[in-house]
LUMBA-707145 format. One record per residue (C-alpha): residue in one letter; z, x, y. Coordinates in Angstrom, 2 decimals. Example, Ala and Ser with C-alpha at 12.3 -4.5 7.8 and 13.67 -1.06 7.14 Angstrom:
aa	z	x	y
A	7.80	12.30	-4.50
S	7.14	13.67	-1.06
end
This chain:
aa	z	x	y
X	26.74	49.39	130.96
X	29.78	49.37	133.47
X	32.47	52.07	132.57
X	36.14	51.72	133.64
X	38.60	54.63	133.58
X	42.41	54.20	134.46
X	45.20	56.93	134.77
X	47.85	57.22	131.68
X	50.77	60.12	131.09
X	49.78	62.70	128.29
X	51.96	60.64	126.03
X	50.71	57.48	126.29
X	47.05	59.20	126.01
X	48.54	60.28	122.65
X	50.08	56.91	121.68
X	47.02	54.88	122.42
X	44.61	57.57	120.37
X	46.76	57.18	117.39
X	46.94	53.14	117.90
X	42.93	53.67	117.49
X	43.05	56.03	114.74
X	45.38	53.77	112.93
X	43.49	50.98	113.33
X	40.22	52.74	112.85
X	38.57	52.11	115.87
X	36.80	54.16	118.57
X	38.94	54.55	121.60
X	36.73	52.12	123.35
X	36.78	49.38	120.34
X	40.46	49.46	120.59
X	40.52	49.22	123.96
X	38.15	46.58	124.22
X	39.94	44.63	121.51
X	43.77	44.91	123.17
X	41.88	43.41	127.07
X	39.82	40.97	126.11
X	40.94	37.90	124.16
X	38.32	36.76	122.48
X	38.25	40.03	120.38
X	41.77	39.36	119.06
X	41.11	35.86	118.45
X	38.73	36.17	115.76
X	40.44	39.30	114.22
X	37.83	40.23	112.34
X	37.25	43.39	110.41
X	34.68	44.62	108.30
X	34.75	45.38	104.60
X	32.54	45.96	102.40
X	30.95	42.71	100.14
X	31.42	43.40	96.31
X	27.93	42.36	95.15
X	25.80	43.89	97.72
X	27.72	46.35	98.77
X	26.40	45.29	102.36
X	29.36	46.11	105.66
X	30.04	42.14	106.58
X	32.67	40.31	109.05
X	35.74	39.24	107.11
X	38.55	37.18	109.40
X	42.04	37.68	108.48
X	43.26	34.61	106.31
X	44.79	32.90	108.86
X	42.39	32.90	111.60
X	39.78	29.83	112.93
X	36.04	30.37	111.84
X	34.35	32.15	113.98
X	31.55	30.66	116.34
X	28.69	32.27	118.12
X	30.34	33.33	121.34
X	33.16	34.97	119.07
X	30.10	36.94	117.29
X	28.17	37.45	119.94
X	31.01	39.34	121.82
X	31.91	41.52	118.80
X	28.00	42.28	118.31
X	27.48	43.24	122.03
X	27.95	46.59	121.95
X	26.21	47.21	118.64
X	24.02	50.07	118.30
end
Protein backbone atom coordinates (compact mmCIF):
# COMPACT_ATOMS: atom_id res chain seq x y z
CA UNK A 1 0.00 0.00 0.00
CA UNK A 2 1.28 3.59 -1.01
CA UNK A 3 2.33 5.72 2.10
CA UNK A 4 2.32 9.56 2.03
CA UNK A 5 4.13 11.68 4.65
CA UNK A 6 3.91 15.61 4.69
CA UNK A 7 5.79 18.15 7.00
CA UNK A 8 3.63 19.85 10.01
CA UNK A 9 5.00 22.27 13.10
CA UNK A 10 5.17 20.36 16.54
CA UNK A 11 1.88 22.02 17.28
CA UNK A 12 -0.12 21.13 14.66
CA UNK A 13 1.42 17.41 15.10
CA UNK A 14 -0.20 17.86 18.54
CA UNK A 15 -3.52 19.34 17.34
CA UNK A 16 -4.16 16.76 14.70
CA UNK A 17 -3.23 13.69 17.33
CA UNK A 18 -5.76 14.98 19.69
CA UNK A 19 -8.42 15.62 16.67
CA UNK A 20 -7.81 11.61 16.31
CA UNK A 21 -7.90 10.80 19.84
CA UNK A 22 -11.06 12.74 20.17
CA UNK A 23 -12.62 11.25 17.54
CA UNK A 24 -11.24 7.84 18.25
CA UNK A 25 -9.49 7.11 15.31
CA UNK A 26 -5.96 5.97 14.35
CA UNK A 27 -3.93 8.81 13.04
CA UNK A 28 -4.29 7.34 9.63
CA UNK A 29 -8.31 6.81 9.91
CA UNK A 30 -8.54 10.39 10.70
CA UNK A 31 -6.49 11.38 8.21
CA UNK A 32 -7.97 9.38 5.66
CA UNK A 33 -11.43 10.52 6.69
CA UNK A 34 -10.60 14.62 6.68
CA UNK A 35 -8.88 13.97 2.47
CA UNK A 36 -11.06 11.92 0.99
CA UNK A 37 -14.76 12.72 0.58
CA UNK A 38 -16.38 9.84 0.33
CA UNK A 39 -15.36 8.96 3.97
CA UNK A 40 -17.17 12.04 5.32
CA UNK A 41 -20.07 11.52 3.24
CA UNK A 42 -21.33 8.49 4.73
CA UNK A 43 -20.26 9.48 8.33
CA UNK A 44 -20.50 6.39 9.61
CA UNK A 45 -19.38 5.07 12.94
CA UNK A 46 -19.56 1.94 14.60
CA UNK A 47 -21.46 0.96 17.71
CA UNK A 48 -22.22 -1.80 19.08
CA UNK A 49 -25.91 -3.67 18.08
CA UNK A 50 -28.01 -4.29 21.34
CA UNK A 51 -29.11 -7.88 20.58
CA UNK A 52 -26.02 -9.35 19.29
CA UNK A 53 -23.74 -7.42 20.68
CA UNK A 54 -21.98 -7.65 17.13
CA UNK A 55 -19.55 -3.99 16.12
CA UNK A 56 -21.95 -2.78 12.98
CA UNK A 57 -21.98 0.55 10.68
CA UNK A 58 -24.45 3.07 12.08
CA UNK A 59 -24.79 6.54 9.80
CA UNK A 60 -25.47 9.61 11.65
CA UNK A 61 -29.32 10.44 11.40
CA UNK A 62 -29.08 12.73 8.86
CA UNK A 63 -26.96 11.15 6.35
CA UNK A 64 -28.01 9.24 2.71
CA UNK A 65 -27.88 5.31 2.90
CA UNK A 66 -24.93 4.12 2.18
CA UNK A 67 -24.12 2.18 -1.17
CA UNK A 68 -21.39 -0.22 -2.05
CA UNK A 69 -18.67 2.14 -3.17
CA UNK A 70 -19.33 4.12 0.22
CA UNK A 71 -18.67 0.55 2.03
CA UNK A 72 -16.30 -0.64 0.04
CA UNK A 73 -14.01 2.44 0.70
CA UNK A 74 -14.53 2.33 4.49
CA UNK A 75 -13.80 -1.62 4.38
CA UNK A 76 -10.56 -1.20 2.30
CA UNK A 77 -8.20 -1.03 4.71
CA UNK A 78 -9.72 -3.64 7.00
CA UNK A 79 -7.57 -6.05 8.61
Amino acid sequence: MPMLSFKVTAAEAENIRARARREKHSLSEYLRRSALPVARRGRVRLVRAKHTGALIFQPAADAVPLNSAQVRALLADFP
